[in-house]
N, C-alpha and C positions, 0 to 999 in steps of 0.2 A: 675712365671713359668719359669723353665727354660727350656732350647736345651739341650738333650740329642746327642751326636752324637758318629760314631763308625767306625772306620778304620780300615778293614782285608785287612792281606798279607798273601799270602800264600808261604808256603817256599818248596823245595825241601828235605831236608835234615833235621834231627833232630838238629843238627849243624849249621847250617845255621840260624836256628828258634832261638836258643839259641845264637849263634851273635846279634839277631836283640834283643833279650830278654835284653839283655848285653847297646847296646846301647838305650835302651829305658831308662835303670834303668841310665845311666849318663848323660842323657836331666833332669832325673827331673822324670820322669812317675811314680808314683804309681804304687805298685805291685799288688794290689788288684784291679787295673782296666786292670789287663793284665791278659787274657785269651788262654791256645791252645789247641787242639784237634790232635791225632795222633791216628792209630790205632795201636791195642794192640800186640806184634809181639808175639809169644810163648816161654816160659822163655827156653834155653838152658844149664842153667850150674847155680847151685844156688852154695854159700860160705857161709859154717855157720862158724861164731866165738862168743865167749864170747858177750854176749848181742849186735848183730848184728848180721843180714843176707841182705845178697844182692843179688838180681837177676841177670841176665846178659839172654838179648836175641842177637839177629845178628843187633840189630843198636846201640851195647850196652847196657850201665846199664840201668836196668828197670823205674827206678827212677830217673836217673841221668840227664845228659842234662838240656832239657828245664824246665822238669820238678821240677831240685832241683832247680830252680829260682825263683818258684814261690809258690803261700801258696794253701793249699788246691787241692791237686792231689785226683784223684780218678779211677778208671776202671769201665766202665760201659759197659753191655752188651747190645749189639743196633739192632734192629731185622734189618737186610739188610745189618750191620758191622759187625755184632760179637764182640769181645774187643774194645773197645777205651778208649786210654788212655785221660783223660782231668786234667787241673789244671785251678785256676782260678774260676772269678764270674760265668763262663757260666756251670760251675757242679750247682749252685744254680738255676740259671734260668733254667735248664735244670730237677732239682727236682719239682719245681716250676711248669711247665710243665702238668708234670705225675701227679703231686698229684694235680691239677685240673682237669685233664682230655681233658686239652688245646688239640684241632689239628688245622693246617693250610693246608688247602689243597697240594699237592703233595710233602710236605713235611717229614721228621722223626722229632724223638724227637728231635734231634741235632740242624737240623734247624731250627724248631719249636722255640727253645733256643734263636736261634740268632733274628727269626723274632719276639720274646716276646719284644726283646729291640728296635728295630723301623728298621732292616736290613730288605731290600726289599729279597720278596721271591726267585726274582732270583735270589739274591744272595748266598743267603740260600743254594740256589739250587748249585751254582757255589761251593762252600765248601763242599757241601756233596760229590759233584762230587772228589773233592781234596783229600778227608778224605778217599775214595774207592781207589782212587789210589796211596793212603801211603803216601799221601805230608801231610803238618802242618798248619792249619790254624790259625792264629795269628790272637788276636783282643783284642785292647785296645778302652774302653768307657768311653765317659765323657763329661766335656764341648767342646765348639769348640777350645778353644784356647791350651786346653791339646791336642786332637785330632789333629788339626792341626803339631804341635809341633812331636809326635806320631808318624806321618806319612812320615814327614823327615827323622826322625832316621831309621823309616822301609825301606822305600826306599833305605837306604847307605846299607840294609844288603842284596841286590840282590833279593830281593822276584820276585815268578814267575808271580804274581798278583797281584795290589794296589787297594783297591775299601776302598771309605770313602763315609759313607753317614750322614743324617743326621734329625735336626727337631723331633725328638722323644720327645715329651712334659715327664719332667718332674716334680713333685711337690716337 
């Protein structure tokens, strides 16, 4: 059996999030163990061309940023968010979810998501509080010694919060 474990920063900026994305991806990190959450701002100015269209809202392109660094983007409508934008494993764990009928007490789906993978509920709780107030919560999962490693690179990119936790039994 192995330790699953899991390191959230939360960033200010969509920018900010996507530096730390930046430096994860040249330690080594897996992009498929990197997860963020933002919410969803309302598209102001769309550009159609020849097989392309791009959004654009006020923290910029819709798509762009953090999100074009990582696989699997999606918008999900969140009762007590409205939009949020996610990329990353935590859109699965977060389907995952729903299509059980999973809840954890004082929780949303969101965190729900995070506590499915062994993130204590306050914490949960600390990211939803982030995710209200338009910051990004960043979360890379895995063994200790990926996570570990994870958490340096997060660190250099100024997050507003570091919380690493861990012991989540994996098979």
């Amino acid at each position: 059996m192995l330790s699953v474990q899991s390191v959230i920063s939360i960033y200010a900026t969509p920018n900010l999030a996507a530096d730390a994305i930046r430096l994860l991806q040249k330690v080594g990190t897996c992009v498929e163990r990197i997860s963020i959450a933002g919410s969803h701002e309302p598209t102001v100015a769309e550009v159609k061309q020849p097989e392309l269209t791009r959004y654009s809202s006020e923290q910029g392109a819709a798509w762009g940023g953090p999100w074009a660094l990582l696989h699997h983007s999606a918008i999900f409508k969140l009762p007590d968010f409205g939009p949020v934008r996610l990329a990353g494993p935590l859109i699965f764990w977060m389907k995952a979810i729903q299509a059980r009928g999973i809840a954890f007490p004082g929780v949303t789906t969101f965190g729900a998501g995070l506590v499915s993978i062994g993130v204590p509920i306050q914490t949960a709780l600390t990211c939803e509080h982030a995710l209200r107030a338009h910051q990004f919560p960043l979360i890379v999962h895995g063994q200790s010694e990926i996570v570990f490693a994870a958490r340096d690179a997060m660190a250099a990119a100024l997050p507003a919060s570091l919380m690493v936790h861990g012991n989540a039994p994996c098979n």
